[in-house]
C-alpha positions in Angstrom: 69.7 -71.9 -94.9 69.9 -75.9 -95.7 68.1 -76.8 -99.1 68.5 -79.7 -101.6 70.7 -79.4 -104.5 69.7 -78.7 -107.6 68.1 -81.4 -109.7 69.3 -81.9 -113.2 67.5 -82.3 -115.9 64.9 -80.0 -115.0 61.6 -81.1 -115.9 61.2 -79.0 -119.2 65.2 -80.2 -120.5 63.6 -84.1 -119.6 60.8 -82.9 -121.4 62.9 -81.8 -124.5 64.7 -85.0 -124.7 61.8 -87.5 -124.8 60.4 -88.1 -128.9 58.4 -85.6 -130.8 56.1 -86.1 -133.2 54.6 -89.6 -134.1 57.4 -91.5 -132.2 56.4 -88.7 -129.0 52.7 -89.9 -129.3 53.5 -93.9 -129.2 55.8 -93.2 -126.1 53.3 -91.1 -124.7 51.1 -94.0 -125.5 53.2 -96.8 -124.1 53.8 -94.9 -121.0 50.5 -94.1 -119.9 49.5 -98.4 -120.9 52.3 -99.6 -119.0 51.6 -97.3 -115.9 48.0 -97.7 -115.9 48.3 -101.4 -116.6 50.4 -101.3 -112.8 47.8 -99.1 -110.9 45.0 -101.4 -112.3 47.0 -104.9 -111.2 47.3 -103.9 -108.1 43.4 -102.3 -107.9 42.5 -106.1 -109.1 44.8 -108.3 -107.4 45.8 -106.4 -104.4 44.4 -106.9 -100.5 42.3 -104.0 -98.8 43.5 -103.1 -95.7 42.1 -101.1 -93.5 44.8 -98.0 -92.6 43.8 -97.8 -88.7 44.7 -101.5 -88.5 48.2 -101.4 -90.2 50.2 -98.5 -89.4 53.5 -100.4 -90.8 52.0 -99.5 -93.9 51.4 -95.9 -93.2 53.3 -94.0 -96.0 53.3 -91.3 -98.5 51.4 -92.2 -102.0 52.5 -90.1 -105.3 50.1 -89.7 -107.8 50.8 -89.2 -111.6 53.2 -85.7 -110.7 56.9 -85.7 -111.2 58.3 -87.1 -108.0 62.3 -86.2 -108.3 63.6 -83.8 -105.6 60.5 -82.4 -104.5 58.8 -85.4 -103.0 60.6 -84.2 -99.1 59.0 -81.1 -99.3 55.4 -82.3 -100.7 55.4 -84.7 -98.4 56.7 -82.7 -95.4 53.9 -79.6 -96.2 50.9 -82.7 -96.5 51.9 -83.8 -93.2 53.0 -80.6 -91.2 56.2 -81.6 -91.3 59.6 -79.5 -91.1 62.8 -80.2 -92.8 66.2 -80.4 -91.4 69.6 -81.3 -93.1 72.6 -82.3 -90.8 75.7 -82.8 -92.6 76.2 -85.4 -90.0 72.8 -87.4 -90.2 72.0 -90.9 -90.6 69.4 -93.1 -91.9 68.9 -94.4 -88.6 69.1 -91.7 -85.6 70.8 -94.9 -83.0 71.7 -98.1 -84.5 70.2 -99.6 -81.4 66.3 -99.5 -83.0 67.3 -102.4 -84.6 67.8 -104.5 -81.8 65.9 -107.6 -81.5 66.1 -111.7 -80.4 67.4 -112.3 -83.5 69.9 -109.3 -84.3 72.8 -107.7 -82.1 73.4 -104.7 -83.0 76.9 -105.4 -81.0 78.1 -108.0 -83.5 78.2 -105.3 -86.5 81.5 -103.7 -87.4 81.4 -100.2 -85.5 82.4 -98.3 -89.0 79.2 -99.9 -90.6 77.2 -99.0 -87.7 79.1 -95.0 -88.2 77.9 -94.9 -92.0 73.8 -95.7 -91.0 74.0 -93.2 -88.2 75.6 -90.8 -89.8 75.4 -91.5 -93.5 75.4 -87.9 -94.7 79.1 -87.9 -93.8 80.0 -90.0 -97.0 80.3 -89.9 -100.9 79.3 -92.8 -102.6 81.6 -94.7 -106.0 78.9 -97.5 -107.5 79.5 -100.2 -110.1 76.2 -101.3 -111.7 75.6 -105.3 -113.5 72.6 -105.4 -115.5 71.9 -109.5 -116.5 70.3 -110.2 -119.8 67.4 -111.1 -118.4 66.4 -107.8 -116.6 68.1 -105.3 -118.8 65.0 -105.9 -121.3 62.3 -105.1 -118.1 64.5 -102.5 -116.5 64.5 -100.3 -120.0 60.6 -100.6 -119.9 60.4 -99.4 -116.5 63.1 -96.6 -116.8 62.2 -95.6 -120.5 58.3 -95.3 -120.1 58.3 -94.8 -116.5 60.7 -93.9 -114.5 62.1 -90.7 -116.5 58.5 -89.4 -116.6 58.6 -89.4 -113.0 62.2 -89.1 -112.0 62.3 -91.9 -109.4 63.7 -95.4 -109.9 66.3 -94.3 -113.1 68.1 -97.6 -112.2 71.2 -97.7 -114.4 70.7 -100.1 -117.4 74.4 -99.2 -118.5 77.1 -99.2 -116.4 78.6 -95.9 -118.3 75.7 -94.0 -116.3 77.1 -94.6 -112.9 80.7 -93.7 -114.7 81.0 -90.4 -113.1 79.7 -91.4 -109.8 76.3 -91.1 -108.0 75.1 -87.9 -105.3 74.2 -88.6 -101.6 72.1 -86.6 -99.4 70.2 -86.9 -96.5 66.8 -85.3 -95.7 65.4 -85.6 -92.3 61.3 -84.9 -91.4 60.8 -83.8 -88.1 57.6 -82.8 -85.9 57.9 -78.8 -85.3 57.3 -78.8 -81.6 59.2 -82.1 -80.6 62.3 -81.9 -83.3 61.5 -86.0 -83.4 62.3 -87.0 -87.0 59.3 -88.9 -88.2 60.9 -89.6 -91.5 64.7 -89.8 -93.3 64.9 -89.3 -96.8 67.9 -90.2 -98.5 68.5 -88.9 -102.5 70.5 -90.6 -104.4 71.0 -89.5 -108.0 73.7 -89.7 -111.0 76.2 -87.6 -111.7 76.1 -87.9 -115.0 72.8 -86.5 -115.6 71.3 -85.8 -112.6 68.7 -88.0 -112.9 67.1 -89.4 -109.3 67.8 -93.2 -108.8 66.0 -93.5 -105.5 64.2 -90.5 -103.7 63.2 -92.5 -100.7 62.0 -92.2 -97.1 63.3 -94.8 -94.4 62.1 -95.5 -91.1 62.5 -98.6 -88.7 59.2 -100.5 -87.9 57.7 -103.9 -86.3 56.1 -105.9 -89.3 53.2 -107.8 -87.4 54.7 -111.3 -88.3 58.2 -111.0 -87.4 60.0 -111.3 -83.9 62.0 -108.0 -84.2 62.2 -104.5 -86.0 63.1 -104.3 -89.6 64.3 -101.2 -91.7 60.8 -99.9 -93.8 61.9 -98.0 -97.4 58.8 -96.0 -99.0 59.6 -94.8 -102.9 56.3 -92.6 -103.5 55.7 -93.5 -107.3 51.8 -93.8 -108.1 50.9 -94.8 -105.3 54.2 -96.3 -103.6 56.4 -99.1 -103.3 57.3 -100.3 -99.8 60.4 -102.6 -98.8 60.8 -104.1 -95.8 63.8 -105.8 -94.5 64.9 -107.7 -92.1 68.6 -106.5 -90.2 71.2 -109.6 -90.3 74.4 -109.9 -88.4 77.3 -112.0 -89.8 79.9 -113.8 -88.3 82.2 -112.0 -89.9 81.3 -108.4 -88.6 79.3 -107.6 -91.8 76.0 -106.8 -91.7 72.8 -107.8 -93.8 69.4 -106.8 -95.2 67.5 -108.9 -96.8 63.3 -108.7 -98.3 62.6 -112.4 -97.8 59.1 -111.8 -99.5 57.6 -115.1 -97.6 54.2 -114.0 -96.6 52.1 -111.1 -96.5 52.9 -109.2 -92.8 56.3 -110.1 -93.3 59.9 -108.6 -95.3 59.5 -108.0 -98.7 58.3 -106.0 -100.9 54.6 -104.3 -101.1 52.9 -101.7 -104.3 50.5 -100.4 -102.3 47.7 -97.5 -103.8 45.2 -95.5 -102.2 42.3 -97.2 -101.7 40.0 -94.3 -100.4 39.7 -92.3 -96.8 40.3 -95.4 -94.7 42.0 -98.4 -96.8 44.8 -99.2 -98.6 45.0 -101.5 -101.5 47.8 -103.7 -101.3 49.9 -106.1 -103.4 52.8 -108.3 -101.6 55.4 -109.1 -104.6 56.4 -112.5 -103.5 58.9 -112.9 -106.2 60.9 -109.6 -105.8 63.5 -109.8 -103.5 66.5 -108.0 -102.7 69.6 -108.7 -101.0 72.1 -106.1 -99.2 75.6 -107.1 -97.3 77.5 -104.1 -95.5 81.4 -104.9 -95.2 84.6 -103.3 -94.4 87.1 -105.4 -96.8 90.7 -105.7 -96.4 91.7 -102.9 -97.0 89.3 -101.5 -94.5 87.3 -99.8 -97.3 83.6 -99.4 -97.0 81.0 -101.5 -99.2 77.7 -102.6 -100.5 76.6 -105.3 -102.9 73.1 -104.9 -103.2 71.2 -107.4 -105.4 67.9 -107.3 -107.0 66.1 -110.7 -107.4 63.0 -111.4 -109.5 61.3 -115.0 -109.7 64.5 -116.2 -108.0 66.8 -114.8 -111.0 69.5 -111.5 -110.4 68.0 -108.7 -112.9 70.2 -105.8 -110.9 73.3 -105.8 -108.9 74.6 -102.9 -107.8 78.3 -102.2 -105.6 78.8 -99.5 -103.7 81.9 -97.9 -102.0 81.4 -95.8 -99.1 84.1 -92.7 -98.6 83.8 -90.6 -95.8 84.7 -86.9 -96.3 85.1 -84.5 -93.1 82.6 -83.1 -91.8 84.2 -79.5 -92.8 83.3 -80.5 -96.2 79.8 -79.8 -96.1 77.9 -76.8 -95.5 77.4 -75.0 -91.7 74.3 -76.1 -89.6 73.4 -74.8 -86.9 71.5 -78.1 -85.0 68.4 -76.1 -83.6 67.9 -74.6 -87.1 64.6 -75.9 -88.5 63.4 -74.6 -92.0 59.6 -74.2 -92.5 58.6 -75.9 -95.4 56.9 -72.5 -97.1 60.5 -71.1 -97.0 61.5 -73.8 -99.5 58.7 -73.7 -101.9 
């Protein structure tokens, strides 16, 4: 039977490392003012939108419980929902969904195409560069935020992603069809097991652009929803980028539950982020990814792509499907 790794730290060893005492109460303190002080901007500033008239924004919302491993299976139980773990799966089932007037998937180097359909195949190496600028932000959201909910630990230090970062991908599927609704793919570091992203990807047409675009949901409280749009370069390479122009287009949206029929929703013009997918020299594998925030580079992050045989990873048997109570 297929399952996820084991997360490290557990909850109670994250627990045990946060403050006690005095210095526990004012980061207790802090937390629950900077979190709040999120939920309420968006409450105040955000746009109501009715869910029956936006289904590109359909997604899972968190709420204040840890979020870490256990997100695929809460989310996959809600929604009635079984879970399936290939050691050959993709983000994308066929590269082809992306397909659109303005992006050939033909033009893309057939190895980068390989790694999205079948991204469970490969181990990742990343660098991380943390600019002055963000590394103050970043340790706010990470120290009073993220940890609390183990999602988003982005590395402030580069020593974190030192001993290399985990990879695994989690695919949702409808019981009686086997049609995978969602993809998760976990990322976490080595060094202490703490999740980076825990996120759920899907492609989907955003009502003001001309072709599909590749939808990332991070359940936090509430959730944080990017949308990008696919870019094919001259060169082979291949892009992803959040432009963040307008509201119905790329970019990036905190969205919280705004009751039985809406969503409230705030479009982040100013946070953008950049990918470019390349096969170097060398023919090796790689990602810059770049994070972008009133037009200034708080995160950039460089991955190496590896793959490992397939003989590597566990046995699955294709028609197995695990029940989500099984897991629990």
């Amino acid at each position: 039977m297929a399952q996820l790794q084991n997360s490290l730290p557990t909850a109670n060893e994250d627990r045990a490392a946060r403050p006690s005492g005095f210095a526990g109460v004012v980061h207790a303190l802090i937390s629950f003012c900077l979190e709040g002080g999120i939920h309420l901007w968006v409450r105040l500033t955000g746009r109501l939108v009715r869910r029956s008239e936006a289904s590109w924004l359909a997604g899972p919302l968190g709420g204040r419980e840890r979020i870490g491993t256990g997100i695929y299976e809460r989310v996959a139980q809600t929604e009635g929902l079984l879970i399936r773990t290939p050691p050959d799966a993709g983000l994308l089932e066929n590269f082809n969904v992306l397909r659109g007037p303005n992006f050939d998937p033909d033009a893309v180097h057939p190895d980068i195409r390989h790694f999205y359909e079948h991204a469970a195949e490969y181990q990742l190496d990343v660098w991380s560069e943390v600019s002055l600028t963000g590394r103050f932000f970043l340790w706010l959201l990470v120290e009073f935020i993220s940890r609390r909910m183990d999602q988003l630990n982005f590395p402030i230090s580069s020593l974190e992603v030192a001993k290399g970062m985990t990879s695994e991908v989690v695919q949702l599927v409808e019981p009686v069809s086997g049609r995978v609704v969602n993809t998760g793919w976990l990322r976490r570091l080595k060094s202490s097991g703490r999740v980076i992203y825990a996120g759920l990807y899907s492609p989907t047409q955003l009502p003001d652009e001309v072709g599909p675009s590749v939808k990332v949901t991070f359940p936090c409280r509430g959730s944080a929803n990017v949308y990008l749009t696919p870019v094919a370069h001259r060169d082979g390479s291949f892009g992803l980028v959040s432009s963040g122009s307008a509201f119905g287009r790329t970019g990036f949206y905190r969205m919280i539950d705004g009751g039985p029929d809406h969503y409230i929703v705030r479009h982040v013009r100013s946070l953008r982020e950049l990918f470019h997918v390349y096969v170097d020299a060398e023919g090796v594998l790689r990602t810059d990814h770049t994070v972008f925030f009133l037009g200034l580079s708080i995160i950039r992050l460089h991955y190496k792509m590896t793959r490992v045989s397939v003989s590597h990873h566990a046995a699955f048997d294709e028609q197995e499907l695990i029940a989500v109570e099984h897991i629990l």
